[in-house]
Structures are given as structure tokens and as C-alpha cells.
N, C-alpha and C positions, 0 to 999 in steps of 0.2 A: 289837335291837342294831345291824342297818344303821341304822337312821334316825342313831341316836347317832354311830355310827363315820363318818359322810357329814358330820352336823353339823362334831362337832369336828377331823375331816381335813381339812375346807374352813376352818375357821377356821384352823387351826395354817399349814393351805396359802399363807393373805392375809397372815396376820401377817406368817410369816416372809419372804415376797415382798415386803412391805410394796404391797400394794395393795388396794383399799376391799374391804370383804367382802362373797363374792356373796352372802351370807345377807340381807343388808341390802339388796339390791335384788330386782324383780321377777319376777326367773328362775326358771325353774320346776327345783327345784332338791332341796330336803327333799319335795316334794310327790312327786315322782319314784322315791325311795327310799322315801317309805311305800308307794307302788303297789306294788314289790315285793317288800317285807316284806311284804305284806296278801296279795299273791299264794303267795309262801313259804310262808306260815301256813296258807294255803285248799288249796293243793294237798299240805302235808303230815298234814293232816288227814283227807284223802282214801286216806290210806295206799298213795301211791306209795313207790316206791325215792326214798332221801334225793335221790338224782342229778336226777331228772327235777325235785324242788321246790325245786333250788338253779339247776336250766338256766333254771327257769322265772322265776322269783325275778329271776335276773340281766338276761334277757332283757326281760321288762318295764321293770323303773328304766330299761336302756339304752336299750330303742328309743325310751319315751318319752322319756327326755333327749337321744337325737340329732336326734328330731324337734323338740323344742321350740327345739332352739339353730340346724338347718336351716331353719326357716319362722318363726322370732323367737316365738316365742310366748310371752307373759309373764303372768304373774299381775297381776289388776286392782291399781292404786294408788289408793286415793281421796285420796292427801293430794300426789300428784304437780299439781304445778302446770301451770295449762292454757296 
């Protein structure tokens, strides 16, 4: 359900601003919410308190999305022109 609700919030987010969608470029972006939904999933399985696999969850997507957008890091393009 993060991955979907990250999807279509950033869509609805471009639209409505009317500017290009980040989904559509190399930003590491949906790949950042699957990390922590995969982490959510791993550590609720583990049978902690809901709290610590939703701290966890959160923490993940965010630091790797503040790192990514801190040190530019983007996802390979093979069809970006050289």
C-alpha cells in the first residue's frame, strides 16, 4: 500500500502543479518506498510492536530518499541521450 499511495500522491502532486512527473524521470523515487515497505513487511514478521515496524518502515524510504536527493543519485537511463 506505500508503494501505491507514493505512486499515485506524486502523480496527483505533478498533475495538479502542472509539472513533469517525477515518476517519469531518474529519481530514485518508488524504489525508496519499496525499501520501506520490504523493511515494514521484514520487521513485522519478526513480531515486533506494530510501532517499531512502522519507525522502521518510515525511516528507511526517508533517509534513503534524503540521501538520494543530498548526493544526486539517480537511477541508470539507457535511453537518456549522451
Amino acid at each position: 500500500m506505500g508503494v501505491v499511495t507514493a505512486t499515485f500522491g506524486g502523480i496527483a502532486r505533478d498533475v495538479l502543479c502542472g509539472s513533469n512527473l517525477t515518476l517519469m524521470n531518474e529519481e530514485l523515487y518508488i524504489t525508496t518506498t519499496l525499501a520501506g515497505s520490504v523493511t515494514y513487511y521484514g520487521l513485522s514478521t519478526l513480531g515486533h510492536s506494530n510501532s517499531y515496524d512502522l519507525l522502521g518502515g518510515f525511516m528507511v524510504a526517508f533517509v534513503l530518499r534524503a540521501l538520494a536527493i543530498k548526493f544526486n543519485i539517480k537511477l541508470p537511463n539507457r535511453y537518456r541521450a549522451s
